[in-house]
TIVEXVEX-99232 format. One record per residue (C-alpha): x, y, z. Coordinates in steps of 0.5 Angstrom, whole numbers, plus 500, padded with zeros to 3 digits. Example, Ala and Ser with C-alpha at 12.3 -4.5 7.8 and 13.67 -1.06 7.14 Angstrom:
<node><u>525</u><v>491</v><w>516</w></node>
<node><u>527</u><v>498</v><w>514</w></node>
This chain:
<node><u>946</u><v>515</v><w>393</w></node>
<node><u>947</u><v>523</v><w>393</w></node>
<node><u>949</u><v>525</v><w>400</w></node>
<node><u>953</u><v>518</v><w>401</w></node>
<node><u>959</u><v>515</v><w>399</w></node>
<node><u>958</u><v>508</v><w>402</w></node>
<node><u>951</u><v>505</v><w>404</w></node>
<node><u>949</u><v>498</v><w>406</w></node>
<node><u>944</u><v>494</v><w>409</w></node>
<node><u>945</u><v>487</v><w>411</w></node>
<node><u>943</u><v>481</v><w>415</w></node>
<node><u>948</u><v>477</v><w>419</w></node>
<node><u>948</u><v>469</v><w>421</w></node>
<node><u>950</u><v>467</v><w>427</w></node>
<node><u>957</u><v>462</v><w>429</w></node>
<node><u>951</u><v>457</v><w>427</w></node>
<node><u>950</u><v>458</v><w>421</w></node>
<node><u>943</u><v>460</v><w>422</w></node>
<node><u>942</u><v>466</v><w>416</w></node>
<node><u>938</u><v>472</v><w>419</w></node>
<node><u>939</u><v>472</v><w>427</w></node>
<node><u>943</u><v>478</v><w>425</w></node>
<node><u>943</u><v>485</v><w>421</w></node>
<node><u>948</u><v>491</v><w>420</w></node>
<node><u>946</u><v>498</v><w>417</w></node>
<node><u>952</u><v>502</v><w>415</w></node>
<node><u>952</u><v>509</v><w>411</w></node>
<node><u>958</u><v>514</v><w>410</w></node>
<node><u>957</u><v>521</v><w>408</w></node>
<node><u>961</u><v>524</v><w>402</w></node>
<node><u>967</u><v>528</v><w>405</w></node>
<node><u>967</u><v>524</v><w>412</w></node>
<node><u>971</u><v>518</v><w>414</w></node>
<node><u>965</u><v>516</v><w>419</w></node>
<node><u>961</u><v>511</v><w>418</w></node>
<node><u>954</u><v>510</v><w>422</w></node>
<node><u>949</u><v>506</v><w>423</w></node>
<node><u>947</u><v>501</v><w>427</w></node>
<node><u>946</u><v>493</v><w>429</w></node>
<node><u>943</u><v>487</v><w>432</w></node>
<node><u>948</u><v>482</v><w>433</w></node>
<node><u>947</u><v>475</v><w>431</w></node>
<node><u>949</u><v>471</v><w>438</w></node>
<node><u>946</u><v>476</v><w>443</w></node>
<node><u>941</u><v>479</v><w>440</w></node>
<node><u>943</u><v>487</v><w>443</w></node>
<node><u>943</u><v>492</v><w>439</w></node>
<node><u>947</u><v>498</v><w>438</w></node>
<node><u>949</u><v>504</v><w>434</w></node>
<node><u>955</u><v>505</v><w>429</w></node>
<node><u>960</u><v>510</v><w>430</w></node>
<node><u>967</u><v>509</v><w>427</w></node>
<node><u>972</u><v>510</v><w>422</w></node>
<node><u>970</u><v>507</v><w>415</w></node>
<node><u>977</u><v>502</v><w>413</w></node>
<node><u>976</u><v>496</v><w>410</w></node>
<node><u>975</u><v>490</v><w>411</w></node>
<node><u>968</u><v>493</v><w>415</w></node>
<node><u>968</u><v>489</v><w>422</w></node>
<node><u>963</u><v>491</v><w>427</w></node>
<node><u>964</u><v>490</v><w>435</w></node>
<node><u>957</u><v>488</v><w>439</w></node>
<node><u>958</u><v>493</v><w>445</w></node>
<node><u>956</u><v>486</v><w>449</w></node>
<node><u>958</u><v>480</v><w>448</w></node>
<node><u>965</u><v>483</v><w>444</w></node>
<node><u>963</u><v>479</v><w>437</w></node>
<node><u>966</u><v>481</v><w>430</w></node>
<node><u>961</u><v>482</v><w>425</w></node>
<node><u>966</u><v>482</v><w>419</w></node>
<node><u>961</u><v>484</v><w>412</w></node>
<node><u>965</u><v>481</v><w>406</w></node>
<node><u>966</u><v>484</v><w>400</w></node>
<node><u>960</u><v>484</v><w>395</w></node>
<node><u>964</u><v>486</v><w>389</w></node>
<node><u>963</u><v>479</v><w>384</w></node>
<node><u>957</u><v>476</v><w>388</w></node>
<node><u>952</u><v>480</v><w>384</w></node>
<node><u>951</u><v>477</v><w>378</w></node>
């Protein structure tokens, strides 16, 4: 990972269920509390940038449509 303390790239399902309508990319360097990145939102499909404090649990605001992407945690799903 080097220069990142926290990276993740993940596709997002619609309030439908339909898997892959949507995607978050997120990276937070060492040393900073500012994750960036970017999105497709799976309801309406607009795209935007990411800049915000890193917390958790990590939810996403659509600059449009105002849905809350939440990213679960992944710790224990690989196996």
């Amino acid at each position: 990972m080097g220069n990142f303390r926290y990276i993740t790239n993940r596709t997002l399902a619609d309030k439908k269920g339909n898997e892959d309508s949507g995607r978050v990319r997120m990276m937070v360097r060492n040393g900073s509390d500012i994750a960036e990145g970017d999105y497709l939102c799976p309801e309406c499909h607009h795209t935007g940038k990411i800049h915000q404090l890193f917390k958790r649990p990590i939810i996403v605001k659509c600059g449009k449509c105002g849905y809350s992407m939440r990213l679960p945690r992944l710790k224990g799903k690989a196996k």
